[in-house]
N, C-alpha and C positions, 0 to 999 in steps of 0.2 A: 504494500500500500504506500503511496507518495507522500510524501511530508505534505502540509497546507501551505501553502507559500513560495514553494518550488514545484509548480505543476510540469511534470514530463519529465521530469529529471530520472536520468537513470542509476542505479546505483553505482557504478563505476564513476558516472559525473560528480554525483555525491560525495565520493570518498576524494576526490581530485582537489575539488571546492574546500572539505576537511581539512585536507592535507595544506593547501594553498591559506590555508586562515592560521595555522599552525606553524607555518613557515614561516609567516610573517611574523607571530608572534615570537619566537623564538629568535626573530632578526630583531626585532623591536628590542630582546633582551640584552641580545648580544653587544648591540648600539649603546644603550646606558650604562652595560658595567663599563666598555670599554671607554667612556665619556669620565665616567668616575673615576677609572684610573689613571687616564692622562691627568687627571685635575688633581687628584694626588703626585701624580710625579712630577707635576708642576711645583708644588709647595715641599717636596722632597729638594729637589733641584735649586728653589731658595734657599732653604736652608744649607743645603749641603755649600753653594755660594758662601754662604755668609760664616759660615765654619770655615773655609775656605781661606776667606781674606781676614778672619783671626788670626789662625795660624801664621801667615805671611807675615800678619804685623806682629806676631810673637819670635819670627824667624830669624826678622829685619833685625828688632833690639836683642835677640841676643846673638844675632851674627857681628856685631858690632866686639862685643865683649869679648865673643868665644874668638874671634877672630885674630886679639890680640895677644889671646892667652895662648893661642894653638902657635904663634911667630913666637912665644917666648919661649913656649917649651920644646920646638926642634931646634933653638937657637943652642939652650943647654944642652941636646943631645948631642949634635954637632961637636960641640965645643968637648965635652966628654967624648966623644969618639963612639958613639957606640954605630953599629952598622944594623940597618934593617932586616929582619929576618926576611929570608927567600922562600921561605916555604919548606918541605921537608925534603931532606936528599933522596935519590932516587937511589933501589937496590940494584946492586947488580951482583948478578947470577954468575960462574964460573961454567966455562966449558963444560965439564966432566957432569955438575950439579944438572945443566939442561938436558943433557946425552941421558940422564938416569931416568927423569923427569919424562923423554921422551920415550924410550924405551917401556918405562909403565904405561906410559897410554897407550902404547899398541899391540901391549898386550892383554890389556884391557878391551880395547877395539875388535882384538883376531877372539878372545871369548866370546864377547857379544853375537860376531860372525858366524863360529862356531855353531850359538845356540842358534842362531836364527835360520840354518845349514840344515 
């Protein structure tokens, strides 16, 4: 039996119509969150600014200070002698140590071989 108010309609049209009033809405929703969170990361994006150019201006006056104190204290290192660490030496390995080294791994490698034979 047809609805009162859509005469002729079939039910295939019916469910089309459904679907198309549902689509919309669902677009309708999609539309407001996404409106809501631009307008949040709007006021994220002020603040985060304004946190921002604190810190700079916290940067600025104590780059002033650290500034003079970091010229005094490699003036005394200098002046003491001391040299910069390079980092850690590298090992090195003797001939015979990598021959053993190598030797284990292939016979390691020829068992694996083995099993898989």
């Amino acid at each position: 039996m047809a609805k009162r108010g859509r005469p002729g309609k079939t039910a295939a049209e019916r469910k089309i119509v459904d679907y198309a009033e549902n689509l919309g809405h669902f677009l309708g929703s999609v539309r407001a969150k996404v409106s809501s969170w631009n307008s949040e990361r709007q006021q994220l994006v002020k603040h985060l600014s304004a946190l921002v150019s604190d810190a700079q201006g916290l940067l600025t006056e104590l780059g002033h200070e650290a500034a003079g104190a970091g010229r005094r204290a490699h003036r005394a290192a200098v002046s003491a002698g001391e040299k910069r660490a390079r980092g850690r030496k590298r090992r090195r390995m003797s001939a015979a140590a990598r021959a053993k080294i190598s030797a284990a791994q292939k016979r390691r490698w020829a068992k694996v071989k083995a099993q898989r034979a």
